[in-house]
C-alpha positions as CSV (number, residue, x, y, z in Angstrom):
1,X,46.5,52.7,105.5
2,X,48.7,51.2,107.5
3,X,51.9,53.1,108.8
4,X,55.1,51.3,110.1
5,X,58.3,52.3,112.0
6,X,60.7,51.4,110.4
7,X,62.8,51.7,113.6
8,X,61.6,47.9,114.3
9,X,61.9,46.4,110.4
10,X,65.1,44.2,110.7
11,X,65.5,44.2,106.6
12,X,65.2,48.2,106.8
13,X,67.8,48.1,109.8
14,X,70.0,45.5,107.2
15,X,69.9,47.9,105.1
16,X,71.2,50.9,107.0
17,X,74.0,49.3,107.2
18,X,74.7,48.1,103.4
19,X,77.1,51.1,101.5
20,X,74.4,52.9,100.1
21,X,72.4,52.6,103.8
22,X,75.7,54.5,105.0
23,X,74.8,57.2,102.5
24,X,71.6,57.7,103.7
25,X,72.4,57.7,107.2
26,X,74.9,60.6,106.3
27,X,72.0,62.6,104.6
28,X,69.5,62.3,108.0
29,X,72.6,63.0,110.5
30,X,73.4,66.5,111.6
31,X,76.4,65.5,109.1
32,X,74.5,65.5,105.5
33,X,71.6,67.9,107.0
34,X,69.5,66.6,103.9
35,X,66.4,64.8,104.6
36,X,65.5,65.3,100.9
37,X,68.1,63.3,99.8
38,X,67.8,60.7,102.5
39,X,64.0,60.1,101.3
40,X,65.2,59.4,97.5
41,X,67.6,57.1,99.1
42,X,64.5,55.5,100.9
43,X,62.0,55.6,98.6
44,X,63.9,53.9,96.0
45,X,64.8,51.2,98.6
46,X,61.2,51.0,99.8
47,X,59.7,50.7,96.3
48,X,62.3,48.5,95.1
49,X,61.4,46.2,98.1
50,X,57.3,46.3,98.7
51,X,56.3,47.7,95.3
52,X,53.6,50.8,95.8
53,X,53.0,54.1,95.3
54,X,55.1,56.5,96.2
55,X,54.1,60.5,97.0
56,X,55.8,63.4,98.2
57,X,53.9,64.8,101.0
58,X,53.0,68.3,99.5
59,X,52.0,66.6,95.9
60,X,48.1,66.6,95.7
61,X,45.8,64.1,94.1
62,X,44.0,66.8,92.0
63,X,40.7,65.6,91.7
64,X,38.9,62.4,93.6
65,X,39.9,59.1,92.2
66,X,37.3,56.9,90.7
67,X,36.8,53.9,93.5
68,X,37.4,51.3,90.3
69,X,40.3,53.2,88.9
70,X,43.0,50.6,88.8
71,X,46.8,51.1,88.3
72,X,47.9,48.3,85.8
73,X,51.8,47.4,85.5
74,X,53.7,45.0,84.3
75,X,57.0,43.6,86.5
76,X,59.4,46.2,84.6
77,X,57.1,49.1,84.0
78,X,57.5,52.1,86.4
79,X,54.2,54.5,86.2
80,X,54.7,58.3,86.1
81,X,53.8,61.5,85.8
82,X,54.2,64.2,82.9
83,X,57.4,65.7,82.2
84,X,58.8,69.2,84.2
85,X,61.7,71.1,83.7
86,X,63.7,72.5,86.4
87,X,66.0,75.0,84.7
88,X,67.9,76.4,87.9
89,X,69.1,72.8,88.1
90,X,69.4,72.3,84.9
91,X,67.2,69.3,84.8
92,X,64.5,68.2,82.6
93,X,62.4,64.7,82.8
94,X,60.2,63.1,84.9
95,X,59.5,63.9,88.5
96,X,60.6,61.3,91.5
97,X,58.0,62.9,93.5
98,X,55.5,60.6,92.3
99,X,55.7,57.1,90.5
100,X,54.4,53.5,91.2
101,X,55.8,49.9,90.4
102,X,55.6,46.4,91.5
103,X,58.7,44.8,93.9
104,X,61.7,43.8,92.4
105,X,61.6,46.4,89.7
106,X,64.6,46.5,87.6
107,X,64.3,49.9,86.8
108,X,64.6,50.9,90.7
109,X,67.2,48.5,91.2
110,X,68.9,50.2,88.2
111,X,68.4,53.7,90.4
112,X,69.8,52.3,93.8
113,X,73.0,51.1,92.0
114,X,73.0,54.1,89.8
115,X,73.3,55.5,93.5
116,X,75.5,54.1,94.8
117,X,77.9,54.3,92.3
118,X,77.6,58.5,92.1
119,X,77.8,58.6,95.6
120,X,81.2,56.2,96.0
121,X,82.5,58.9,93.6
122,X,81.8,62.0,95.5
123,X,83.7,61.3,98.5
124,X,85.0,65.2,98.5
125,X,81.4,66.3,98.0
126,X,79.6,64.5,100.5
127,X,82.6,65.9,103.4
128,X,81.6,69.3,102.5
129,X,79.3,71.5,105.0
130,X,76.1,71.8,102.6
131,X,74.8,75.3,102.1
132,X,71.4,76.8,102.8
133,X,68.9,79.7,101.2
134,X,69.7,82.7,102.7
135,X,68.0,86.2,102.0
136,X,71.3,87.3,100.6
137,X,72.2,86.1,97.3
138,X,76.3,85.6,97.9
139,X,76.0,81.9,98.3
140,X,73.7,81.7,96.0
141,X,75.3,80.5,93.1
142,X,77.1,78.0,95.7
143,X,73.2,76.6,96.7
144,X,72.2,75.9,92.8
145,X,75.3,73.8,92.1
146,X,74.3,72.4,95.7
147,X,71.1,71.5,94.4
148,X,72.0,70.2,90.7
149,X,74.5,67.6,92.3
150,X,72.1,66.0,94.8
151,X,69.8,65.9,91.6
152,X,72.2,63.9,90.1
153,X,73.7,61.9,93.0
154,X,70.1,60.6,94.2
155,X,67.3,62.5,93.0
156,X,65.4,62.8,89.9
157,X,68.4,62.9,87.8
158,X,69.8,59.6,88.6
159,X,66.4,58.7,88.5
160,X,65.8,59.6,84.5
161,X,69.3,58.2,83.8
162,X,68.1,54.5,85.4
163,X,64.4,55.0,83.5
164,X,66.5,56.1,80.6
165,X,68.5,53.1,79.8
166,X,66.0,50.6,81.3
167,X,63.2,51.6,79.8
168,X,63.8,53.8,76.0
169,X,60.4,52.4,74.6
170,X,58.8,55.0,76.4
171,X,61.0,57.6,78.1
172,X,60.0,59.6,75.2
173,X,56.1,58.7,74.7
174,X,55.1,62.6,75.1
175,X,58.0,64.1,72.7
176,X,57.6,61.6,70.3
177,X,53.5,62.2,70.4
178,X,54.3,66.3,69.8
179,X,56.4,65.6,67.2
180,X,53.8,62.7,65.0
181,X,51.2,65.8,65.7
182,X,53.6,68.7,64.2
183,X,54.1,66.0,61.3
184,X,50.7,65.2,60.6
185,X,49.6,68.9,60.6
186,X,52.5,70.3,58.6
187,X,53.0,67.3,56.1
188,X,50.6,64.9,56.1
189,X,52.3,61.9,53.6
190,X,50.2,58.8,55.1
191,X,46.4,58.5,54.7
192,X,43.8,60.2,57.8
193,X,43.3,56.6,59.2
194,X,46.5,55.4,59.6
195,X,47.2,58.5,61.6
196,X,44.2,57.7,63.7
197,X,45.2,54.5,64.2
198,X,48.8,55.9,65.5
199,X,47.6,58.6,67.6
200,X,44.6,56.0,69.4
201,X,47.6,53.7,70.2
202,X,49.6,56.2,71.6
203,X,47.2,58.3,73.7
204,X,46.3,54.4,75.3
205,X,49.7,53.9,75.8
206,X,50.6,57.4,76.9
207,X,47.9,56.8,79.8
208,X,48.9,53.6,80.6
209,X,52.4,54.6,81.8
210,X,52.1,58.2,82.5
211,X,48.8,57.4,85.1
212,X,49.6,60.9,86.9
213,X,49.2,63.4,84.3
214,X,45.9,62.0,83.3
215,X,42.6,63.6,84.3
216,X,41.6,60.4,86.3
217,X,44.5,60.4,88.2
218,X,46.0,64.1,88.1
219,X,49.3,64.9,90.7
220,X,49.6,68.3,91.1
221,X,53.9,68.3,91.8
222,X,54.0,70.2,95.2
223,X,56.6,73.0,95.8
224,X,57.2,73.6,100.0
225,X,60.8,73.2,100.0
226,X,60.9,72.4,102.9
227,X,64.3,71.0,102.6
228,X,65.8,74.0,102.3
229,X,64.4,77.1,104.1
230,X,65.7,80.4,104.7
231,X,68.1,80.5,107.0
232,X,69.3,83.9,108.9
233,X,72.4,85.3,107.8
234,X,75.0,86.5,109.9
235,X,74.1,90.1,111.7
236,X,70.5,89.0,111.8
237,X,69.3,88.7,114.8
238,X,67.0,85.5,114.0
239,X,68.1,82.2,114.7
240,X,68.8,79.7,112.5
241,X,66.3,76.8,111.1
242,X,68.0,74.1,112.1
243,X,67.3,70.7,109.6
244,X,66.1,69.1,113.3
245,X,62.9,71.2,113.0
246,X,62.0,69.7,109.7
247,X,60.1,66.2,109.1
248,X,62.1,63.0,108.5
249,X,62.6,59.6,109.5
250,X,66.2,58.4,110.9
């Protein structure tokens, strides 16, 4: 493992100051106060350039890898995990938490322009003081919507809308394998084998692009939050956690 400051990377630093760089300079500063949303910003960048793997820092590798477990890709495939829903946020699809692909990948390039574009467009949002969890539950309403925009601004929903469009042959590989099983089991109309035959293929294809939600290579999603802790309220008498305590990189 190597790790690098990207302090001293002169293509990260040419990027920091591109438009959607600009975004995620707002999301680190005291300005934003989101390093969540400055790390989809960066990981899309980061993936889009190197290629890799990328991993939130409380998502867990469930079991030990097998030392000649290979990812395989092709150029335009991005590798995920299962599905999740999110239903405070009203999202449902596939986590940006974890997922791996080679440089260049059109899907991610899809993402950062997909970015870009949402964020151009939400000028009056982005001027906005963000709001933080709080043991009351007045602005709590205000927090959700908080949440569901930066989904769809940067994170996983802008995410699924790029891997959406770029990529429909398998979006859907774990709905569409529910709904051949329902089939087969309520109205079987084809002969045994050529079921077999469509279920084989789909399983090897199901663990070909969805790598993480397979028992080789489990991701347990994490859950800290640590984007958005409690903060005290006014007439409490403990100080605020200020986004400068959290993890983050500037």
């Amino acid at each position: 493992m190597t790790l690098v400051d990207l302090q001293h990377d002169l293509r990260f630093q040419a990027f920091r100051r591109s438009p959607l760089g600009q975004f995620y300079r707002h999301f680190a500063s005291s300005t934003g106060n989101n390093y969540s949303a400055a790390s989809d910003i960066l990981r899309a960048y980061l993936l889009h350039r190197d290629g890799g793997l990328y991993l939130d820092v409380d998502d867990v590798v469930s079991y030990p890898v097998p030392a000649l477990r290979d990812l395989l890709a092709g150029p335009r495939d991005v590798l995920l995990n299962r599905m999740v829903t999110a239903e405070e946020y009203g999202f449902s699809g596939y986590p940006s938490s974890n997922f791996a692909c080679h440089p260049g990948n059109p899907v991610l390039a899809a993402w950062l322009d997909e970015m870009t574009h949402r964020l151009m467009g939400a000028s009056r949002f982005l001027q906005q003081p963000r709001p933080w969890k709080t043991k009351s539950q007045a602005d709590h309403g205000a927090l959700l919507e908080y949440i569901s925009t930066i989904f769809r601004l940067v994170g996983p929903g802008a995410f699924n809308d790029a891997l959406r469009a770029s990529r429909p042959d398998y979006y859907y590989i774990e709905r569409d394998l529910v709904s051949a099983y329902r089939i087969a089991t309520v109205s079987p109309a084809e002969p045994r084998f050529v079921f077999d035959r469509y279920f084989d293929a789909m399983h090897v294809a199901k663990a070909f692009y969805l790598p993480f939600a397979e028992p080789e290579f489990d991701v347990a999603i994490g859950s800290a939050h640590s984007w958005n802790p409690t903060v005290a309220t006014r007439g409490e008498h403990n100080a605020p956690l200020h986004q400068s305590t959290l993890s983050g990189v500037t």
